[in-house]
Backbone as XML, in Angstrom:
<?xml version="1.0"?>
<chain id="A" units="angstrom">
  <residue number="1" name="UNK">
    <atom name="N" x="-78.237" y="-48.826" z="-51.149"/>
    <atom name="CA" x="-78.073" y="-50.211" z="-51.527"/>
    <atom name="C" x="-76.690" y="-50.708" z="-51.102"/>
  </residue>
  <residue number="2" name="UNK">
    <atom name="N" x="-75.642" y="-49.916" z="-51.963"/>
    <atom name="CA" x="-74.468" y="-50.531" z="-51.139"/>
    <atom name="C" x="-73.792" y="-49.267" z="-50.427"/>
  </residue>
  <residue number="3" name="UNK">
    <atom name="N" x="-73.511" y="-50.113" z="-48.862"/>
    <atom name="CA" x="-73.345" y="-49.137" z="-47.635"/>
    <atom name="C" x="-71.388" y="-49.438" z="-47.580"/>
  </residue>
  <residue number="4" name="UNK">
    <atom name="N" x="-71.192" y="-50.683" z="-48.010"/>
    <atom name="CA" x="-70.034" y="-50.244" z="-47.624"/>
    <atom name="C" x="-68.761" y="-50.797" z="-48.720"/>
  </residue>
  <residue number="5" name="UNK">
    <atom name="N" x="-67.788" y="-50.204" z="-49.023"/>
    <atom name="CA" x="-67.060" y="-50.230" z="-50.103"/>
    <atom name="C" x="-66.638" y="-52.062" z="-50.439"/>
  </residue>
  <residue number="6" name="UNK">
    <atom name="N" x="-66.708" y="-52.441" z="-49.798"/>
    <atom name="CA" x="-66.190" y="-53.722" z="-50.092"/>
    <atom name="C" x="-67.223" y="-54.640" z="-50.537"/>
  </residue>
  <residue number="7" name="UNK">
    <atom name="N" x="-68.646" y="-53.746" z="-50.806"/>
    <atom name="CA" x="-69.958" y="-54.921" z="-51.268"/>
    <atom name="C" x="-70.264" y="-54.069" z="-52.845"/>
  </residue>
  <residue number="8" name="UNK">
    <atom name="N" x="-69.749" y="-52.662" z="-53.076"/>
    <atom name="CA" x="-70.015" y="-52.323" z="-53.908"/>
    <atom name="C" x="-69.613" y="-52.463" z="-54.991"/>
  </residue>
  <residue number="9" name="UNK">
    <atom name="N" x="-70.077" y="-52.402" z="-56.257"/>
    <atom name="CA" x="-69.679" y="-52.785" z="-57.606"/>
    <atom name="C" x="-68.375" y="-51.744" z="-57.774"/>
  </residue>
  <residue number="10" name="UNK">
    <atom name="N" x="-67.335" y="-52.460" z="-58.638"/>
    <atom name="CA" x="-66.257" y="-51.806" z="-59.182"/>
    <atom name="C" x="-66.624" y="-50.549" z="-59.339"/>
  </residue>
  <residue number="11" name="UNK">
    <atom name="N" x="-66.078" y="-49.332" z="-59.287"/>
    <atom name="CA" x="-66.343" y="-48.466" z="-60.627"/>
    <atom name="C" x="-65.692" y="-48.213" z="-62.027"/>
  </residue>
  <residue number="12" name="UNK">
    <atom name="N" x="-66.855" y="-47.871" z="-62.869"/>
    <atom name="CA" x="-66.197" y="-47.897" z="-63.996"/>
    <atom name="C" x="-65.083" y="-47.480" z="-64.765"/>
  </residue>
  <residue number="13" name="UNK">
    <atom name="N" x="-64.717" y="-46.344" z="-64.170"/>
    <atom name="CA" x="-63.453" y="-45.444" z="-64.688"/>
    <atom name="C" x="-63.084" y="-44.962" z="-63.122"/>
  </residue>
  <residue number="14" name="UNK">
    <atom name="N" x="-61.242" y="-44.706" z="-63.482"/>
    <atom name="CA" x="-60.765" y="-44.462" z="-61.378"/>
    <atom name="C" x="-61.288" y="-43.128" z="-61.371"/>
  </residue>
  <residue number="15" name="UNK">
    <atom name="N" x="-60.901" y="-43.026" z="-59.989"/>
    <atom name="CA" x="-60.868" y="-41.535" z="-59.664"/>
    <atom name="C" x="-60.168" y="-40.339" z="-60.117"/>
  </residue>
  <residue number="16" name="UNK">
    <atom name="N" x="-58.758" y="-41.151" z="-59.931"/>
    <atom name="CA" x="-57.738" y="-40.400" z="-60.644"/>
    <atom name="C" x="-56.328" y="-40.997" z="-61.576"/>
  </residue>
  <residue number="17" name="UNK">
    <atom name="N" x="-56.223" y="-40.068" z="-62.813"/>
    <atom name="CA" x="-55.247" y="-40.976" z="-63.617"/>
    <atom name="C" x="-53.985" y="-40.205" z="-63.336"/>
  </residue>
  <residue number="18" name="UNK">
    <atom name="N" x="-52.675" y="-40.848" z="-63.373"/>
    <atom name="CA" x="-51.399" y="-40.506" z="-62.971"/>
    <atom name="C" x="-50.564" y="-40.995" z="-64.072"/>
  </residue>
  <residue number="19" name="UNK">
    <atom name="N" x="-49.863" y="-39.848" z="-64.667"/>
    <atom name="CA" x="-49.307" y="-40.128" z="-66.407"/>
    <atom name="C" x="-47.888" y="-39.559" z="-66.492"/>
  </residue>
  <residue number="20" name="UNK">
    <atom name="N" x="-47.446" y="-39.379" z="-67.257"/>
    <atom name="CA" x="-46.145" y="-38.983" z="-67.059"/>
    <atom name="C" x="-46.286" y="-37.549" z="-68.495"/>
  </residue>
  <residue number="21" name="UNK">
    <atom name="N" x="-44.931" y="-37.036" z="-68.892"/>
    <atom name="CA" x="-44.992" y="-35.575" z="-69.370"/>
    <atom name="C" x="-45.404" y="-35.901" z="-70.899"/>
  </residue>
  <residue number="22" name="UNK">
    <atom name="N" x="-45.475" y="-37.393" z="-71.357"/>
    <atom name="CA" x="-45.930" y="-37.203" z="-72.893"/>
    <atom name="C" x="-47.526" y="-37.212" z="-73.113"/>
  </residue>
  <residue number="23" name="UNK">
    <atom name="N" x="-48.557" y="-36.834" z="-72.289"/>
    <atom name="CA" x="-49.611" y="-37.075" z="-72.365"/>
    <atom name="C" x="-50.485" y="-36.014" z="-71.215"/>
  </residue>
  <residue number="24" name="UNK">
    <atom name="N" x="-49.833" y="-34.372" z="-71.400"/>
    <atom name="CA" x="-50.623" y="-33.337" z="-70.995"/>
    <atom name="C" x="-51.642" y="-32.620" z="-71.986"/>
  </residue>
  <residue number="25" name="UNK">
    <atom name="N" x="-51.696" y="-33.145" z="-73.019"/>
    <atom name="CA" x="-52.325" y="-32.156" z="-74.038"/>
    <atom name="C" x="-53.400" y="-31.941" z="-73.345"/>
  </residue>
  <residue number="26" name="UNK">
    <atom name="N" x="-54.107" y="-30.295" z="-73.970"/>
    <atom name="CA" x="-55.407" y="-29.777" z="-73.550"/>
    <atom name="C" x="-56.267" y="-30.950" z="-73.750"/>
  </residue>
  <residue number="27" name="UNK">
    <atom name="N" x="-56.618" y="-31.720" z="-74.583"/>
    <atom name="CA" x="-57.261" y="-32.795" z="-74.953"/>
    <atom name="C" x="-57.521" y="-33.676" z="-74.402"/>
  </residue>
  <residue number="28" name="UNK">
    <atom name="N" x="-56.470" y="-34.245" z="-73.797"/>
    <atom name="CA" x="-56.577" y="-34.924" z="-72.683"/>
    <atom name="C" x="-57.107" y="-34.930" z="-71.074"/>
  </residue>
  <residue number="29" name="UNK">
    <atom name="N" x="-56.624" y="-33.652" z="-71.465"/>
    <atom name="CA" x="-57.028" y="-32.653" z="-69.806"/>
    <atom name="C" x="-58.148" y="-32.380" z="-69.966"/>
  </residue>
  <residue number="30" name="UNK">
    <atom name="N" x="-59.125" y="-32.261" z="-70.999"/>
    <atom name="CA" x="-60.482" y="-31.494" z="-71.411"/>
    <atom name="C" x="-61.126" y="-33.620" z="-71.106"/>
  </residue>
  <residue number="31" name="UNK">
    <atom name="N" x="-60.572" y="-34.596" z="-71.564"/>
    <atom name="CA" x="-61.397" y="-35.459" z="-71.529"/>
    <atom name="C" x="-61.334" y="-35.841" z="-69.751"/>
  </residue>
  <residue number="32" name="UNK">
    <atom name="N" x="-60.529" y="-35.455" z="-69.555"/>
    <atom name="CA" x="-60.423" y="-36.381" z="-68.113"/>
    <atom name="C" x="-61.613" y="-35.153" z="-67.123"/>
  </residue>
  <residue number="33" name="UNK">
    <atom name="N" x="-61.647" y="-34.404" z="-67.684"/>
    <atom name="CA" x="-62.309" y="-33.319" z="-66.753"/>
    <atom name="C" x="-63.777" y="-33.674" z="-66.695"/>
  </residue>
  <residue number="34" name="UNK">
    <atom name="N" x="-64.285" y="-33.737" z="-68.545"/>
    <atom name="CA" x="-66.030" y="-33.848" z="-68.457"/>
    <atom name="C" x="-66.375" y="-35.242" z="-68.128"/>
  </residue>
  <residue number="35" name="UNK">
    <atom name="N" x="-65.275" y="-35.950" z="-67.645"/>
    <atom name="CA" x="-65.752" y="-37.778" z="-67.441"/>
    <atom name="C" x="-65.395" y="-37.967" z="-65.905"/>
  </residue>
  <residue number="36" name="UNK">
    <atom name="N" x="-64.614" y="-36.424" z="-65.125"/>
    <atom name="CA" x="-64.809" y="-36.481" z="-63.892"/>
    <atom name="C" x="-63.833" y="-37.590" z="-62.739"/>
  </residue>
  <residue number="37" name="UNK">
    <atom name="N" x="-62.285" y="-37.767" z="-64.043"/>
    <atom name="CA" x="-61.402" y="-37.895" z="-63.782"/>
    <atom name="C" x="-60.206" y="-37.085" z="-63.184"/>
  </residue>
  <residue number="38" name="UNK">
    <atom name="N" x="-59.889" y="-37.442" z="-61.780"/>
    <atom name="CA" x="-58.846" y="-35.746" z="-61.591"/>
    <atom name="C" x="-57.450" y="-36.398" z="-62.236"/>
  </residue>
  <residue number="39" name="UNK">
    <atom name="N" x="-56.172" y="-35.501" z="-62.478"/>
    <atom name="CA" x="-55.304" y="-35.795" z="-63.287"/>
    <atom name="C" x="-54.361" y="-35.349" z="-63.063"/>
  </residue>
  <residue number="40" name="UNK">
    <atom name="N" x="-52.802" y="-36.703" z="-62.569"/>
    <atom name="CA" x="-51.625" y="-35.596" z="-61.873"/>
    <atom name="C" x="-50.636" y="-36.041" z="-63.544"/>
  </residue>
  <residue number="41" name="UNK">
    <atom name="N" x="-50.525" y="-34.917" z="-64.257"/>
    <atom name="CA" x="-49.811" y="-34.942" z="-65.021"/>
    <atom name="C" x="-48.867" y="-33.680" z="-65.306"/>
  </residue>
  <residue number="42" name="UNK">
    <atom name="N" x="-47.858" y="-33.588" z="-65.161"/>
    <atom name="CA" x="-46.699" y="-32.816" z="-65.014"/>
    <atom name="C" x="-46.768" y="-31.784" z="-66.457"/>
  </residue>
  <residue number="43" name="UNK">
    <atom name="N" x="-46.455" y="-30.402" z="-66.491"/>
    <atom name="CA" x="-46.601" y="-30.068" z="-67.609"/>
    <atom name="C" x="-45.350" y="-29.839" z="-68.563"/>
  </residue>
  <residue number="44" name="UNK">
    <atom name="N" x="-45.003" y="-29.994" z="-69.379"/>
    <atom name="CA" x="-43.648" y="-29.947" z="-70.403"/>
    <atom name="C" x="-43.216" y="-29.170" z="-70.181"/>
  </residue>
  <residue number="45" name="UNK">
    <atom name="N" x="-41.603" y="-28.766" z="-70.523"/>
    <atom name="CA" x="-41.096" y="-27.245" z="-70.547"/>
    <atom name="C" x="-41.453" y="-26.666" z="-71.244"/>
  </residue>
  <residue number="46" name="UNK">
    <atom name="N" x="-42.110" y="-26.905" z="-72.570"/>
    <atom name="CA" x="-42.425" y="-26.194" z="-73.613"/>
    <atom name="C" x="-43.862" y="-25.954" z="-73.350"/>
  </residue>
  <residue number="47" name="UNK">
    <atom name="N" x="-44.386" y="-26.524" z="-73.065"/>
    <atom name="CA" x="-45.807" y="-25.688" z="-72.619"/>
    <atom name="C" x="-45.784" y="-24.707" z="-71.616"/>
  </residue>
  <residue number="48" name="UNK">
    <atom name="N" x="-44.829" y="-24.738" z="-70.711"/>
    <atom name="CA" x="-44.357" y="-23.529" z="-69.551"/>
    <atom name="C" x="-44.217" y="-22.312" z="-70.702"/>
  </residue>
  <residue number="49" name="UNK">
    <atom name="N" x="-43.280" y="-22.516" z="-71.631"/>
    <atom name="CA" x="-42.572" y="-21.624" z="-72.059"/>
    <atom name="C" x="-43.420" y="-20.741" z="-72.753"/>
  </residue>
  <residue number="50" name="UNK">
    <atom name="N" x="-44.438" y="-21.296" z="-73.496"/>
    <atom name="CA" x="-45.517" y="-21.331" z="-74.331"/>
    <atom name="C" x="-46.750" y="-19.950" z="-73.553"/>
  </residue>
  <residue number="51" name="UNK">
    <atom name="N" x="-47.152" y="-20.863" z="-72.385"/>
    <atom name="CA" x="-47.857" y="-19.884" z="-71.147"/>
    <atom name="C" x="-47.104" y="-18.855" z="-70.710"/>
  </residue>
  <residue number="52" name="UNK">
    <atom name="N" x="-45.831" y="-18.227" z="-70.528"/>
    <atom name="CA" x="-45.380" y="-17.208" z="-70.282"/>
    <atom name="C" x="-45.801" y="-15.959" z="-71.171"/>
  </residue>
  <residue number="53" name="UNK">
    <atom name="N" x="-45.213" y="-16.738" z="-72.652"/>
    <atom name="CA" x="-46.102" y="-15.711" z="-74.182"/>
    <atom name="C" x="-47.420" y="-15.686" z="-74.044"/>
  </residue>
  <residue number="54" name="UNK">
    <atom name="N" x="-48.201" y="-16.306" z="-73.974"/>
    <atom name="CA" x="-49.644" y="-16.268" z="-73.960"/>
    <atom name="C" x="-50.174" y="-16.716" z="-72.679"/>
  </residue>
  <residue number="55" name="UNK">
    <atom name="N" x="-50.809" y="-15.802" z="-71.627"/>
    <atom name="CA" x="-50.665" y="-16.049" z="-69.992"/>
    <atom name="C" x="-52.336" y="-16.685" z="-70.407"/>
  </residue>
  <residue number="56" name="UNK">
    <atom name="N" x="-52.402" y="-18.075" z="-69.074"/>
    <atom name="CA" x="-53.200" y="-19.245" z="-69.178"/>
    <atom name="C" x="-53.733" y="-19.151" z="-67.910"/>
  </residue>
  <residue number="57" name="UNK">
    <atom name="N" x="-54.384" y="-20.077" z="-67.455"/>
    <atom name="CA" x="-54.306" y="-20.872" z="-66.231"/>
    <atom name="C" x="-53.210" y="-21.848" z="-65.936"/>
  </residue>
  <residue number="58" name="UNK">
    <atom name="N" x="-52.607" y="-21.584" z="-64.997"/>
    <atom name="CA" x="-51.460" y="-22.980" z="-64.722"/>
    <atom name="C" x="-51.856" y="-23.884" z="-64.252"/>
  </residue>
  <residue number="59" name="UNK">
    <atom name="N" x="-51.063" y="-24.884" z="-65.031"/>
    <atom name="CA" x="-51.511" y="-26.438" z="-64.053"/>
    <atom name="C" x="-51.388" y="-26.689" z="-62.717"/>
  </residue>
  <residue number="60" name="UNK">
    <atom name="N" x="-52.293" y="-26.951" z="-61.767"/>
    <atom name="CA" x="-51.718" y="-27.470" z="-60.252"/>
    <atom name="C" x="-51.387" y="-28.618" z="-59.982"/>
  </residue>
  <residue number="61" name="UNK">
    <atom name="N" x="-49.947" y="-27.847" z="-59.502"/>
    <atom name="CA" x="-48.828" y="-29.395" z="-59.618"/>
    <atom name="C" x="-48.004" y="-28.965" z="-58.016"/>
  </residue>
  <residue number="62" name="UNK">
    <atom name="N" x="-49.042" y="-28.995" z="-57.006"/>
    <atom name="CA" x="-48.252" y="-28.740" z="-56.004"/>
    <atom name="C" x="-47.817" y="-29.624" z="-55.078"/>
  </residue>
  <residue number="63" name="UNK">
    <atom name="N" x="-47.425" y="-29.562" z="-53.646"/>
    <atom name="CA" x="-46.683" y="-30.632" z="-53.288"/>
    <atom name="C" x="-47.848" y="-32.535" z="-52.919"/>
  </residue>
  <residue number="64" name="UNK">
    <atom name="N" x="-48.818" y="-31.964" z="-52.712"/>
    <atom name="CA" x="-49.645" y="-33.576" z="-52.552"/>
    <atom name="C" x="-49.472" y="-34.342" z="-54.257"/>
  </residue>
  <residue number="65" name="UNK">
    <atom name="N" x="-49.724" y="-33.518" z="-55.254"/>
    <atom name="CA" x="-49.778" y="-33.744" z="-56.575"/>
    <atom name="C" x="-48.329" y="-34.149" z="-56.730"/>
  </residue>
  <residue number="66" name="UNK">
    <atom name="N" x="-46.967" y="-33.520" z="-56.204"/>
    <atom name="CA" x="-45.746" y="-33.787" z="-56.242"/>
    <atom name="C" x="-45.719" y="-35.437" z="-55.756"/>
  </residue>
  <residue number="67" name="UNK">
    <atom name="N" x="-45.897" y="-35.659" z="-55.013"/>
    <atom name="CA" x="-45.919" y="-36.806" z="-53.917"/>
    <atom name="C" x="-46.903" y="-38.261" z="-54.579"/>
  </residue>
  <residue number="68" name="UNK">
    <atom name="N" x="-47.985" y="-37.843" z="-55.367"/>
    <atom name="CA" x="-48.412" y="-39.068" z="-55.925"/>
    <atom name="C" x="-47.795" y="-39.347" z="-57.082"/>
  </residue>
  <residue number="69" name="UNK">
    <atom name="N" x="-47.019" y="-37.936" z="-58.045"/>
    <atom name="CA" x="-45.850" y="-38.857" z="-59.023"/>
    <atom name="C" x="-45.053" y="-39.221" z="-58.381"/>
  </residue>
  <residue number="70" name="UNK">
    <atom name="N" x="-44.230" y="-39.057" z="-57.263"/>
    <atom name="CA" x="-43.014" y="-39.850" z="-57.295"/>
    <atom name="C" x="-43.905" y="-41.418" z="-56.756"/>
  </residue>
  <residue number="71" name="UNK">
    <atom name="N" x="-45.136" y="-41.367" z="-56.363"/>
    <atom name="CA" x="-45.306" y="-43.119" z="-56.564"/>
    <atom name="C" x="-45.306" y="-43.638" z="-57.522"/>
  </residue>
  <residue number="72" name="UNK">
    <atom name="N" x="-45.664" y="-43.412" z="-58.877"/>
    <atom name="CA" x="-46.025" y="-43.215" z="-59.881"/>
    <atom name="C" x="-44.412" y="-43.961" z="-60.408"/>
  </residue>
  <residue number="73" name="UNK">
    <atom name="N" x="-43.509" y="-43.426" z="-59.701"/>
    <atom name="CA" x="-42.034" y="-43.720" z="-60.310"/>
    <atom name="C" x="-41.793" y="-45.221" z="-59.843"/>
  </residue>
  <residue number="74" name="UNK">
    <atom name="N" x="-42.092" y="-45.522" z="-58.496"/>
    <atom name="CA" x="-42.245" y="-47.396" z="-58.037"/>
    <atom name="C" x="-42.495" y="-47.768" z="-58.987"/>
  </residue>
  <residue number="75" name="UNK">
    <atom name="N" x="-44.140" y="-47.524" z="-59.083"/>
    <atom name="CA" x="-44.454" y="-48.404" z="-60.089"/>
    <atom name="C" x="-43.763" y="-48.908" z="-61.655"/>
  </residue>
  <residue number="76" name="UNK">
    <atom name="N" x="-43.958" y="-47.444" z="-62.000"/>
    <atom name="CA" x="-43.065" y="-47.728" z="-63.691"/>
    <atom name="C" x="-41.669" y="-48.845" z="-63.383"/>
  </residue>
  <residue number="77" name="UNK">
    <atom name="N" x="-40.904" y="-48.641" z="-62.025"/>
    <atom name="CA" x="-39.853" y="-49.417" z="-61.953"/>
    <atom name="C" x="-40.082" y="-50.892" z="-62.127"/>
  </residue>
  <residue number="78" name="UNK">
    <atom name="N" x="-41.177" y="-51.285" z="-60.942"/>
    <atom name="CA" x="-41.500" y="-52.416" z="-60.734"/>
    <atom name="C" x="-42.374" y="-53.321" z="-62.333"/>
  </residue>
  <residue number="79" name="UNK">
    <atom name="N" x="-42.793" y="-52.770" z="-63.301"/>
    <atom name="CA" x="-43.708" y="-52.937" z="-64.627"/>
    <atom name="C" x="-42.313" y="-53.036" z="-65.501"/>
  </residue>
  <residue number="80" name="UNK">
    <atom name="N" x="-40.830" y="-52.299" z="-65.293"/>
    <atom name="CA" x="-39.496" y="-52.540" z="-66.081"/>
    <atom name="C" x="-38.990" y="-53.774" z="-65.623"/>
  </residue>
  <residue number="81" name="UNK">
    <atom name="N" x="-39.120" y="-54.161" z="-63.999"/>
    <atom name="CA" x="-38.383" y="-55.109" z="-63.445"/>
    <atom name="C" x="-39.436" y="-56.600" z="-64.332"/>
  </residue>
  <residue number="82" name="UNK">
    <atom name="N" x="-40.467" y="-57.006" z="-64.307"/>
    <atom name="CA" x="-41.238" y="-57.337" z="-64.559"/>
    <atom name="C" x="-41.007" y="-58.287" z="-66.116"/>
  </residue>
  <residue number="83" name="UNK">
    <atom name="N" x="-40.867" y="-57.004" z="-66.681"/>
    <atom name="CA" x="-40.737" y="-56.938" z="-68.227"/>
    <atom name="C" x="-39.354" y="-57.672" z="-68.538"/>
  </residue>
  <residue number="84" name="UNK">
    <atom name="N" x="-38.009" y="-57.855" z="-67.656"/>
    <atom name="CA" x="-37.317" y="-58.158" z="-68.008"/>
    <atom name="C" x="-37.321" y="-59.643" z="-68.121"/>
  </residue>
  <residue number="85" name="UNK">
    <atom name="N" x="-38.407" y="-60.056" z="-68.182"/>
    <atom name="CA" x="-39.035" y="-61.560" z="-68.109"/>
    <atom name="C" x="-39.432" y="-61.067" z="-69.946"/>
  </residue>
  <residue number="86" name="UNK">
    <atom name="N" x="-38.467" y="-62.282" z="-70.699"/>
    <atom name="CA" x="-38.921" y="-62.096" z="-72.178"/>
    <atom name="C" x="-40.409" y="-62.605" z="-72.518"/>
  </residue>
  <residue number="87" name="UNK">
    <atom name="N" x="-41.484" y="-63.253" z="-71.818"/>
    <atom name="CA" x="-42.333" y="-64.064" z="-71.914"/>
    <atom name="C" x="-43.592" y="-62.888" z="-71.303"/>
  </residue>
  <residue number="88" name="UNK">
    <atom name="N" x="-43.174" y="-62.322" z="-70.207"/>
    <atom name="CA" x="-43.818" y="-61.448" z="-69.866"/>
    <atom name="C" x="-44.237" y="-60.246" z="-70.941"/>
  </residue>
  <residue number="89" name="UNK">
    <atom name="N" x="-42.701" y="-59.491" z="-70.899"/>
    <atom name="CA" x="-42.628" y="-58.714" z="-72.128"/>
    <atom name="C" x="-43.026" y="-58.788" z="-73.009"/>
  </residue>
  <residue number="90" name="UNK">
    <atom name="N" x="-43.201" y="-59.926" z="-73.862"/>
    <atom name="CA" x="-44.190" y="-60.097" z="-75.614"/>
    <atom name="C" x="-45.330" y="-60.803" z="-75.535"/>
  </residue>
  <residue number="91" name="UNK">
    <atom name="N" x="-45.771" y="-61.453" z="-74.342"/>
    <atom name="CA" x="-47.310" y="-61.960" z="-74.181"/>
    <atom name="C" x="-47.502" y="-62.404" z="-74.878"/>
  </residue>
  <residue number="92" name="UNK">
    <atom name="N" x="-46.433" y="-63.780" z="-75.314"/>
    <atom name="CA" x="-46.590" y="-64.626" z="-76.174"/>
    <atom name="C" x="-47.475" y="-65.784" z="-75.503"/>
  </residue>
  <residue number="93" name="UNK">
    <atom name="N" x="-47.913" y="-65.874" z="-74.857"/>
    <atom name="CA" x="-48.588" y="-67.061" z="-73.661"/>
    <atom name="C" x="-50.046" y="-67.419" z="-74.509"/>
  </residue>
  <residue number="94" name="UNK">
    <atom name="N" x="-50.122" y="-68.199" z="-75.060"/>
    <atom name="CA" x="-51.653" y="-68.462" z="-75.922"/>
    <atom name="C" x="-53.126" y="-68.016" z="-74.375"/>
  </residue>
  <residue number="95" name="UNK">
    <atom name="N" x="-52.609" y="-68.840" z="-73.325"/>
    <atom name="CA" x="-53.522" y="-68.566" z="-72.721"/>
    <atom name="C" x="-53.924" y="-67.304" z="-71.273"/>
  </residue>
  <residue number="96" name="UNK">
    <atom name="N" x="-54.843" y="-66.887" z="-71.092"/>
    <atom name="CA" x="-54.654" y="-65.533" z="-69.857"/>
    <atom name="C" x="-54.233" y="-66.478" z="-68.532"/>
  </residue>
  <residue number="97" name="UNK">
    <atom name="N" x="-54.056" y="-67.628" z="-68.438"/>
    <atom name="CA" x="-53.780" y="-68.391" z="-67.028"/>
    <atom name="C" x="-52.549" y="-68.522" z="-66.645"/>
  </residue>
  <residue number="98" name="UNK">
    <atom name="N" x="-51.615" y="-69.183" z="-68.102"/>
    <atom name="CA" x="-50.500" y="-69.047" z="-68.147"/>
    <atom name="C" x="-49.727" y="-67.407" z="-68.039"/>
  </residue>
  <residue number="99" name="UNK">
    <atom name="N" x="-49.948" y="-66.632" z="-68.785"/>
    <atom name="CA" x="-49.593" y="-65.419" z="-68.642"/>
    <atom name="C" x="-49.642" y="-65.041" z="-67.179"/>
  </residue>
  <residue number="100" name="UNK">
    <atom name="N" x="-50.822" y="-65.251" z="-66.211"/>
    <atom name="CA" x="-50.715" y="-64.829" z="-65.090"/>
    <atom name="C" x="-49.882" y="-65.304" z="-64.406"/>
  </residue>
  <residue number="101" name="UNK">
    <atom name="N" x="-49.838" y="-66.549" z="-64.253"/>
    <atom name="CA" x="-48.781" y="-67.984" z="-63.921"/>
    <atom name="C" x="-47.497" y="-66.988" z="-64.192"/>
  </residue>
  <residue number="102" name="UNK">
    <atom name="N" x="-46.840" y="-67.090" z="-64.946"/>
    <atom name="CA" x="-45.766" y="-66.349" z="-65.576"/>
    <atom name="C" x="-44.977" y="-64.849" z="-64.648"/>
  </residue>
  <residue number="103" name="UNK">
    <atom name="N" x="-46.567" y="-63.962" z="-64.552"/>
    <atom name="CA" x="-46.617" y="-63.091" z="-63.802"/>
    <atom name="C" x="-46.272" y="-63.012" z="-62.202"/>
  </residue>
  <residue number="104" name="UNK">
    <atom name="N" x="-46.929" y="-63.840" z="-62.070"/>
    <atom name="CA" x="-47.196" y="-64.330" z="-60.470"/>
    <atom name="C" x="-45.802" y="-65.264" z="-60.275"/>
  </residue>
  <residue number="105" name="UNK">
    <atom name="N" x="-45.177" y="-65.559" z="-60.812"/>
    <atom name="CA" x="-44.065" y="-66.380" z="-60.386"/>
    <atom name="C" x="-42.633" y="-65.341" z="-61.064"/>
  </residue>
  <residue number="106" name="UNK">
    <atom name="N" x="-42.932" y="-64.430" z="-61.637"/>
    <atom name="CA" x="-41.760" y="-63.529" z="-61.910"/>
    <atom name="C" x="-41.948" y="-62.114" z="-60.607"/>
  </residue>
  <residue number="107" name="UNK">
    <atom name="N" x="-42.831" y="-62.041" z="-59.777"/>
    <atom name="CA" x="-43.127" y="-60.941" z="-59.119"/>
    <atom name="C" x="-42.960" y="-61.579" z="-57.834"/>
  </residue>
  <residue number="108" name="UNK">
    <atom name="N" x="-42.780" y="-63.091" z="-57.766"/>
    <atom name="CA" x="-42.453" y="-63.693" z="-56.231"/>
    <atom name="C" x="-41.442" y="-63.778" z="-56.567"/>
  </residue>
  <residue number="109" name="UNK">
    <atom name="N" x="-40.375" y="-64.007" z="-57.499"/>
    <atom name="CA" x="-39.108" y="-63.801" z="-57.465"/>
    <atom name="C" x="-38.115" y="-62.328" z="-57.228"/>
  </residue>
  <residue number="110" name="UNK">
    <atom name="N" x="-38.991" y="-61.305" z="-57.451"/>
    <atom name="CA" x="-38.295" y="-60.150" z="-57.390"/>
    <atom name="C" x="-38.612" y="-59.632" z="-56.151"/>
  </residue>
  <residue number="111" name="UNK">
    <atom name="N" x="-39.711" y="-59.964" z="-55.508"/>
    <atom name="CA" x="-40.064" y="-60.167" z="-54.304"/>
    <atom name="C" x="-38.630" y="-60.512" z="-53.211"/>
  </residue>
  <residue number="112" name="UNK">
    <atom name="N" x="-38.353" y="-62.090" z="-53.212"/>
    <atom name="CA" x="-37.365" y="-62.857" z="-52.855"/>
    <atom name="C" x="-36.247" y="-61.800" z="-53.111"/>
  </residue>
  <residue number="113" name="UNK">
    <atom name="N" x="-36.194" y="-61.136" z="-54.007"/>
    <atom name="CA" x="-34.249" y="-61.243" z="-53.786"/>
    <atom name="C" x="-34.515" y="-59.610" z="-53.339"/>
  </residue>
  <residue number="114" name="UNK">
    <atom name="N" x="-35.838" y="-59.035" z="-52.874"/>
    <atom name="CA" x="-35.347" y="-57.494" z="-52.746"/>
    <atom name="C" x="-35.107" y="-58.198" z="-51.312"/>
  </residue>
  <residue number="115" name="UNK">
    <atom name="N" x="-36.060" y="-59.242" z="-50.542"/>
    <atom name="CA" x="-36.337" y="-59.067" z="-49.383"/>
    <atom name="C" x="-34.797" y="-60.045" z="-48.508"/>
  </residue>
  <residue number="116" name="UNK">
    <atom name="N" x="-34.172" y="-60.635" z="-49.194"/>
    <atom name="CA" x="-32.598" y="-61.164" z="-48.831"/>
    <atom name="C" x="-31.605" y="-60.622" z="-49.116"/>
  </residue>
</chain>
């Protein structure tokens, strides 16, 4: 039915989620697995430390997995730069148009001054 990606319906959940070190629990890792989510999440020192005493499977965190967190780091920057918009930040905007408005004119400004 649909042949090519740009006619096909969204999908429902991504492919893959990209998180940072407060959100490795087994739990998490057990949900993202049976829903067929892959998952670059870095593991704590204390869970290292943890797996040495009691030997596990280790997480694979090698260099392609290395390489999609440090994108991972843009982003969070660009969502801080963003935020430093007080209006942005508390989504006080009654309506979703304005809020975007808001959005869209604080992200052409940061735009502007990286690119001068």
């Amino acid at each position: 039915a649909y042949t090519d990606h740009l006619t096909r319906p969204p999908r429902a959940r991504p492919d893959r989620l990209i998180a940072d070190k407060g959100y490795p629990s087994k739990a998490n890792r057990a949900w993202l697995r049976r829903h067929g989510i892959a998952a670059t999440i870095p593991e704590r020192a204390d869970q290292i430390t943890h797996r040495r005493r009691r030997p596990g499977r280790p997480i694979d965190f090698g260099e392609d997995q290395r390489q999609r967190y440090r994108g991972r780091n843009v982003v969070e920057r660009c969502f801080n730069r963003l935020k430093q918009w007080r209006g942005i930040a508390m989504r006080s905007d009654k309506y979703a148009r304005n809020y975007h408005a808001g959005l869209c004119l604080a992200a052409t400004l940061h735009w502007l001054t990286t690119i001068l």
